[in-house]
N, C-alpha and C positions, 0 to 999 in steps of 0.2 A: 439701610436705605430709608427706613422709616423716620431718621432725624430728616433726612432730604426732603422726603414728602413734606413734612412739617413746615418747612422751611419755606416750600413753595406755596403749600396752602396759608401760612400766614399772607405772604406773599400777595396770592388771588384772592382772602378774601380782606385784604387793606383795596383793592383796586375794585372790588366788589364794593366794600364802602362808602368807597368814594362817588361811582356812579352812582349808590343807592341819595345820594346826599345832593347830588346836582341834578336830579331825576325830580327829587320832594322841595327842592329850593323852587325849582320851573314850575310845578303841579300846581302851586298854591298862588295867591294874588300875584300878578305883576306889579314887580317893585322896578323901585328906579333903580335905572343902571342895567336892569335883566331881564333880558326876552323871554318869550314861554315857551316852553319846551311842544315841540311840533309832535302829538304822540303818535303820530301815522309811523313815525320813525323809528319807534320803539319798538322790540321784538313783547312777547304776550309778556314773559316772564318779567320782563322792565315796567312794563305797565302798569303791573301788578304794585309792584313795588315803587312806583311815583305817584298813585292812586289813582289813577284814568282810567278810561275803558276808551280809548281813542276816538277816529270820527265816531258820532251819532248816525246808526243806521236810519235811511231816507223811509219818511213816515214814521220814524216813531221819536220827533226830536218836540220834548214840550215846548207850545207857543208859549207858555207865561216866560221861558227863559228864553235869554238870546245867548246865540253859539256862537262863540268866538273861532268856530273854525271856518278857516276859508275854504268854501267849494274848491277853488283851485289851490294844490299844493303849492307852496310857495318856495321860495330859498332855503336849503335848511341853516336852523339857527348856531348860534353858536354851541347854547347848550345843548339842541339835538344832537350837534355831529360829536360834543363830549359824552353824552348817554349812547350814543351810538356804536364811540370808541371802547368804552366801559362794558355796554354787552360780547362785544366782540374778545373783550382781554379776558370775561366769564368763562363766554367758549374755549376758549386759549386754556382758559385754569383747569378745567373739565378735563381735558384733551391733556394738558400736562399732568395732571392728579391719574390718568389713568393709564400713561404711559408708564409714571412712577409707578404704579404698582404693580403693572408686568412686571418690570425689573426687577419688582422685590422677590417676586413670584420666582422667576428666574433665578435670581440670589440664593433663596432659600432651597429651590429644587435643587444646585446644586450643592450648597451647602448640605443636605440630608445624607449627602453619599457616602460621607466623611462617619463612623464610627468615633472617632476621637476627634476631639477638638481643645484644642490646648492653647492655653493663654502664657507663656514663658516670659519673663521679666528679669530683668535685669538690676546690678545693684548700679543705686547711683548716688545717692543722697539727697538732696534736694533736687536734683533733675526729675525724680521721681514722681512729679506731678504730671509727666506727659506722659505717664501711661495712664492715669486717672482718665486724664483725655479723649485716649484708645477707647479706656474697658467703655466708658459714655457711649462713643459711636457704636462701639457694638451692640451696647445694650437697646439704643434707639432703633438699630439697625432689627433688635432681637433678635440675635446671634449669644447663642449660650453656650461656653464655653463648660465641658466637665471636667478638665483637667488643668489644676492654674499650680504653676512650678515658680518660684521665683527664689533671688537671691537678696540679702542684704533688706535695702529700703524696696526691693520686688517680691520679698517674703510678706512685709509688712501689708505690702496693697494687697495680696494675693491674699491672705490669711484676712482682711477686713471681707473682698468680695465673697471666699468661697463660705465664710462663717458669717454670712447674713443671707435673708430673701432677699429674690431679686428685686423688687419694688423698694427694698432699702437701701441696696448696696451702692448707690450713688451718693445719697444723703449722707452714708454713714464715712465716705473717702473724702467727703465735702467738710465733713466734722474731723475729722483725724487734719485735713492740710490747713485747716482751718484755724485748727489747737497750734500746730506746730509749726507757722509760718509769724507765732511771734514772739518774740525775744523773752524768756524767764525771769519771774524775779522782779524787782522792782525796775527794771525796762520796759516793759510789755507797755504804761501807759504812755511813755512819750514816745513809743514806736510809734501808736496811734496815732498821735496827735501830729506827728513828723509826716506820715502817710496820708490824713487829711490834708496837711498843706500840700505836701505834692502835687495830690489829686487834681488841682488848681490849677496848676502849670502844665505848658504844652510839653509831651514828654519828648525829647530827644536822646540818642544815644550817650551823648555825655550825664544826664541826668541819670538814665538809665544805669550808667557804669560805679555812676558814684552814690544809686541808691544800692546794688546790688553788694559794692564795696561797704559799705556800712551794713551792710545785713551779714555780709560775712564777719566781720569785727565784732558784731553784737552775738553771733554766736560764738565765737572762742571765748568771748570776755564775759558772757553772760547764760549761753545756752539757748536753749528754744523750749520753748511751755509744752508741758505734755512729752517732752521726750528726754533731754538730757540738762544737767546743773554739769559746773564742774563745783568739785570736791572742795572742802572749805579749807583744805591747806595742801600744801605741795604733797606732792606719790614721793619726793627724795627726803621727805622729814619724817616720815612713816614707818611702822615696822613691817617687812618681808614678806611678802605671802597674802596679803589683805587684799581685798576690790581697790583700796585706796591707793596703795601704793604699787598695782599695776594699772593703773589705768589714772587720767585728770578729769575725767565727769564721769558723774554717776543717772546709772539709766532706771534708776527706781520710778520715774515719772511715765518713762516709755511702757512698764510694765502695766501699771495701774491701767495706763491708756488703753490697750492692748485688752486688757478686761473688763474695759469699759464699754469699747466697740464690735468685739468680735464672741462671737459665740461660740465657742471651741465642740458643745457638746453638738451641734449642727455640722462641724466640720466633721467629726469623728462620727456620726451615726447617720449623715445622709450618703448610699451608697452609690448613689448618681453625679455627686462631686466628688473629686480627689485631690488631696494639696498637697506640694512638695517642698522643702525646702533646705537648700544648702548649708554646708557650715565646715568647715576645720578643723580636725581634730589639734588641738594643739601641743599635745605628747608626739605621737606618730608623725604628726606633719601632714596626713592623709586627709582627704574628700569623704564627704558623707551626705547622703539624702534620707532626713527623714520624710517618710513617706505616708498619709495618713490609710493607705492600703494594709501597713505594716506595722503602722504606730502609733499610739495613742498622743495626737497631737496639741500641744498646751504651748499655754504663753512663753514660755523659758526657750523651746525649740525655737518660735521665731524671732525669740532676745539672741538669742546664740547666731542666726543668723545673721543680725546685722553688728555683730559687736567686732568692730574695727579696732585693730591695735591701733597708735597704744591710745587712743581717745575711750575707750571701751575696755572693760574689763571683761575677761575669759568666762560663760556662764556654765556652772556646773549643771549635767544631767545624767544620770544613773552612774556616778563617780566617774565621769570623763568631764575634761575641759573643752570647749568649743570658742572658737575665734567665727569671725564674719566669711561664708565661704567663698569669697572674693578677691580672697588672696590666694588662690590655687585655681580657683575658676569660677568663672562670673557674670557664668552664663549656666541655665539648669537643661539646654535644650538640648545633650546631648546624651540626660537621662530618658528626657521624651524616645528618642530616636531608638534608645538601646531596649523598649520596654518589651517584656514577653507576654504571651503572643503579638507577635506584631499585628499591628492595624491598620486600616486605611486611616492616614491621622492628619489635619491640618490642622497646621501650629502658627501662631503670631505670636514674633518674634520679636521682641519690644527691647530696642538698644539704646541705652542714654550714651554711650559714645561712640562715635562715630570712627572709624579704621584708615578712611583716609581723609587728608587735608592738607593744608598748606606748609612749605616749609617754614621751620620758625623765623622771625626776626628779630626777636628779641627774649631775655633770659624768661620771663613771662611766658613767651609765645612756648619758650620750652618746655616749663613747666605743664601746662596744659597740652599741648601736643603729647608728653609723655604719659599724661593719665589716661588721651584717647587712646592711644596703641597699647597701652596696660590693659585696660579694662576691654578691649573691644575684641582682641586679637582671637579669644576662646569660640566667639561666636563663630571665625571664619574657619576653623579649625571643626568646629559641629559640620555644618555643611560639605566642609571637603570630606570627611569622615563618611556622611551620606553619597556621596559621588563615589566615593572608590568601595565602600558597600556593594553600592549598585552592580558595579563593574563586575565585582570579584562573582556576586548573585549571576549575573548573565553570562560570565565567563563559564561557570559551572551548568548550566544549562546546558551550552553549547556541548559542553565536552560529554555528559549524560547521554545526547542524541547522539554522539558516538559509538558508546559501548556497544556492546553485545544485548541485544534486549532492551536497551534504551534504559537500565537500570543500576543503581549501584548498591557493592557489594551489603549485606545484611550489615557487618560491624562500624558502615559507615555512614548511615541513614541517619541514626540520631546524632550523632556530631555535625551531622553537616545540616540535618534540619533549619537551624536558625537562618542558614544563610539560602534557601533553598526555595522562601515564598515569596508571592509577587504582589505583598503588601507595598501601597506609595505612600510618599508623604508630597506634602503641598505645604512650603514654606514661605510664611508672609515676612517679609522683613520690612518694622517700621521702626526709623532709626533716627533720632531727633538731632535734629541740626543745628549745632550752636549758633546761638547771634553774635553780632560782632564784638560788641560790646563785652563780652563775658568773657572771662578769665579761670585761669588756675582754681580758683576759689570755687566756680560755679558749683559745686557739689556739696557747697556747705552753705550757699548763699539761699536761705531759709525765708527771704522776706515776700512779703507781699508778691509783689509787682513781679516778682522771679517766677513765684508758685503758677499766678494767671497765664502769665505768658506761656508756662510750660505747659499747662491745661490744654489753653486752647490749640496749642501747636501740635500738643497729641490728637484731639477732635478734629482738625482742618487734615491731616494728614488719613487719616484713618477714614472719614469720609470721603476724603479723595482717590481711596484705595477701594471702598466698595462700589465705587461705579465702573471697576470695571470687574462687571459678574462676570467674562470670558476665564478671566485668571485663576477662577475655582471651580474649572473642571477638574477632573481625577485626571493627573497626570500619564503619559504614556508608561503602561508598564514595561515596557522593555527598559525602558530608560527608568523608571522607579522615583522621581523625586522632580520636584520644579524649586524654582526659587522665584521671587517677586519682591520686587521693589521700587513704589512712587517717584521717588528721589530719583533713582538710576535712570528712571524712564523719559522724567524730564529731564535729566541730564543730555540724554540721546535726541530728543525730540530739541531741543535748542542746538544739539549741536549740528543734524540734518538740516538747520535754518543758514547755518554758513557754508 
C-alpha cells in the first residue's frame, strides 16, 4: 500500500503545486491579461503561501499606501475560484493520504497474523521479470516476505532478493534484468542502437511482435550478457560426457553473475530468511529441494536450478547431476504446504503461465498453449492437494468427537499428528497474462521491451491485489485454506455486467 500512497501523494502534491503557482502569479503586480487573486477567498494556509495576509483589518490600514481591496466583495476571480479549487483538492489530498494509511494499517494488522509468509516463484524464462514486478509492490507495500522458494529463472530472482538487504534487493533485480535483457557478444551494441530507434516510434502490437521476434532469434544465435553463450562448435562434434557436448550454451557467465549479485553467506547465516530451491535429479529422475534450513546454499544449487535440457548442461554437486527442476515440477509451492510444523502461512503465488486459455488456431497458437498447460498444471495440482488435506483434517476431527473419550488410541497419535492441526494457509495467486502479441518464444524473448512490460504487469497486478486488505484475513479454520485471485475476480465482476 505504501507504493499507493506514493502515488497519490505525488499526485496532491503536483496539484499543491500548481495552486501554490497561481496563488504567487496573482499576489505579485497585475500583469496584463491577469486578475489579482481576491485573498478573502483564500483559506489561512493559501495565503500563506501566495504571500498576503488578506483584507487589512479596519484602523490599522497605512494611509501612505492605497488598498487595492474593495470594501465590497466583488465577483470571484478567475484565479480566486483556481486557488480556491487547489485548496480544496489540498483537503482532498489530506483526507486521501489518511484514508491510505488506515488501509495500510489494516493491511499490515492483518498481515502480522501470518507466522510464514512465502514468496513461491515460478520457472519461466524471460517472463521472469513479472515477478521482479511482484516482489517491488510488496516491498513498497513493506510486506517481507521470510521464506522465498522458486524454480528455474524463480530460483534466480529468489536467491538475488533473499541474498541481499532489503534497501538493495530491488536495485540489485534491476541490475541482473538489466545485464541479461541484452544480447552477448558482439550484438549487445546494435541491440542498443536498434532499441534507440524504436524508442521513437509509436509502439503497436505488430512492432511489438517483431521486436520480441528478434530478441528471441538474438538469443539462440547469440545468447544473452550475463547469463548464457552458446558453445563455439556443435555438442555432435564433441567428445561424450563434456558440458559441451550435452548441452549448446554455456552458462559460465550466468555463474559469475550470480556471484556478482547475490550474497550467499547472508542467505546461509540470516535465520529470519529461508530460500528454496528446485532441481532434478538427472540419474533417478527424482524432485529435490535444496533448502537453506538444511543446506549450505551456493551458486551451483541455483545453476542447477535453472539448467534446462538440452540448452543447459547438468550441474554437478556433491557427485550428483542436477537438471532445471521444471521438468518434473514447477512450481515449489507444494514444498511450502508440506512443511513441519505447520504454520499459519500466506504464500504469493507467482505463475508466469497461465492454465487456461484459448483454443489454438494455429500451429503457433499450439506450441504456446502447450507450454502454458506444461508448466502451469503443478500449481493447480498444490492447491487441490490443500483442499483434500483440509477435508481429510476435518473428516478426522469429526470422527474423534465420536470415540469413547473424544480420544484416540495411544499408537495412533503420532501418525496421525501431521494431519490433526488447524494450522491455514491463505493463497495469493498472481498469474501473468500473456499479451497478444507473444508467442511460443515468449520464454526466451530476453529483450528490452519484453523485460519492462513484464515488470510493470507484475507491479499493476500485485497492487491491485493489495487493495483488497479483506482477502488477508486468516481463513476459516474449518475449512483451512482460501485461494485469491485479481484476474478471476475481474473476470466475474465483467461477467455480472451481462
Amino acid at each position: 500500500m505504501a507504493g499507493i500512497c506514493s502515488e497519490f501523494g505525488a499526485r496532491g502534491s503536483g496539484l499543491g503545486a500548481r495552486g501554490s503557482g497561481l496563488g504567487a502569479r496573482g499576489s505579485g503586480k497585475r500583469s496584463r491579461g491577469f486578475a489579482r487573486v481576491d485573498m478573502d477567498t483564500l483559506s489561512a494556509p493559501l495565503r500563506k503561501r501566495v504571500g498576503g495576509r488578506g483584507r487589512p483589518e479596519p484602523g490599522n490600514v497605512d494611509p501612505r499606501k492605497k488598498t487595492r481591496h474593495s470594501p465590497v466583495p466583488g465577483p470571484e476571480t478567475k484565479h480566486a475560484s483556481a486557488a480556491r479549487r487547489c485548496d480544496a483538492a489540498a483537503s482532498i489530498h489530506v483526507q486521501t493520504g489518511n484514508t491510505m494509511k488506515d488501509a495500510s494499517k489494516r493491511l499490515h494488522g492483518r498481515i502480522a497474523q501470518y507466522p510464514a509468509i512465502a514468496l513461491v516463484l515460478q520457472g519461466g524464462g524471460a517472463l521472469g521479470a513479472y515477478q521482479c514486478g511482484v516482489y517491488q509492490a510488496l516491498n513498497e507495500a513493506a510486506i517481507r516476505p521470510n521464506w522465498y522458494a522458486g524454480i528455474s529463472i524463480g530460483a534466480i530472482n529468489a536467491a538475488i532478493i533473499a541474498g541481499n538487504r532489503p534497501e538493495d534487493r530491488i536495485e540489485r533485480l534491476r541490475d541482473f534484468w538489466e545485464t541479461i535483457c541484452e544480447p552477448a557478444g558482439l550484438a549487445t551494441w546494435p541491440a542498443i542502437s536498434i532499441r534507440a530507434g524504436l524508442a521513437m516510434l509509436p509502439m503497436n502490437p505488430a512492432l511489438e511482435t517483431w521486436a520480441a521476434t528478434m530478441s528471441a532469434l538474438a538469443a539462440l544465435w547469440q545468447g544473452q550478457r550475463g547469463f548464457f553463450e552458446p558453445w563455439p562448435a556443435s555438442p555432435f562434434l564433441l567428445s561424450d560426457g563434456s558440458p559441451q557436448a550435452t548441452s549448446f550454451y554455456d552458462t559460465t557467465p550466468l555463474l559469475a553473475t550470480l556471484e556478482r549479485l547475490v550474497d550467499f553467506d547472508r542467505i546461509n547465516g540470516d535465520a529470519d530468511v529461508r530460500l528454496t530451491v528446485g532441481v532434478t535429479d538427472v540419474e533417478s529422475g527424482n524432485f529435490r529441494y535444496f533448502d537453506s534450513r538444511e543446506t549450505r546454499i551456493g551458486p551451483k544449487h541455483v545453476l542447477a536450478s535453472g539448467a534446462l535440457p538440452p540448452a543447459f548442461a547438468p550441474v554437478e554437486i556433491e557427485g550428483r547431476f542436477y537438471w532445471d527442476g521444471g521438468i518434473v515440477s514447477n512450481t515449489p509451492l507444494e514444498h511450502i504446504l508440506d512443511d513441519w510444523p505447520r504454520r499459519d502461512t500466506l504464500a504469493f503465488q507467482v505463475d508466469l503461465w497461465s492454465a487456461s486459455g484459448p483454443k489454438p488456431q494455429t500451429m503457433m497458437d499450439v506450441l504456446e498453449r502447450g507450454k502454458d498447460i506444461q508448466y502451469s498444471s503443478r500449481t493447480r495440482h498444490g492447491t487441490d492437494m490443500v483442499a483434500r488435506t483440509q477435508q481429510l483434517r476435518t473428516a478426522l476431527n469429526e470422527l474423534i468427537e465420536r470415540l469413547p473419550g473424544k480420544q484416540l488410541p495411544e499408537n495412533m497419535r503420532e501418525a496421525l499428528a501431521p494431519w490433526m492441526d488447524d494450522r491455514v494457509f491463505n493463497i495469493f495467486h498472481l498469474i501473468y497474462q500473456a499479451r497478444p502479441h507473444e508467442q511460443q518464444f515468449k520464454d526466451y524473448a530476453f529483450g528490452r521491451f519484453s523485460m519492462e512490460n513484464h515488470w510493470q504487469s507484475g507491479l499493476h497486478d500485485t497492487r491491485a491485489t493489495l487493495q483488497r486488505t479483506e482477502w488477508f484475513d486468516l481463513p476459516d479454520r474449518d475449512a483451512g485454506y482460501a485461494v485469491h485471485d485479481i484476474h478471476r475476480q475481474e473476470q466475474k465482476r465483467r461477467l455480472t455486467r451481462f
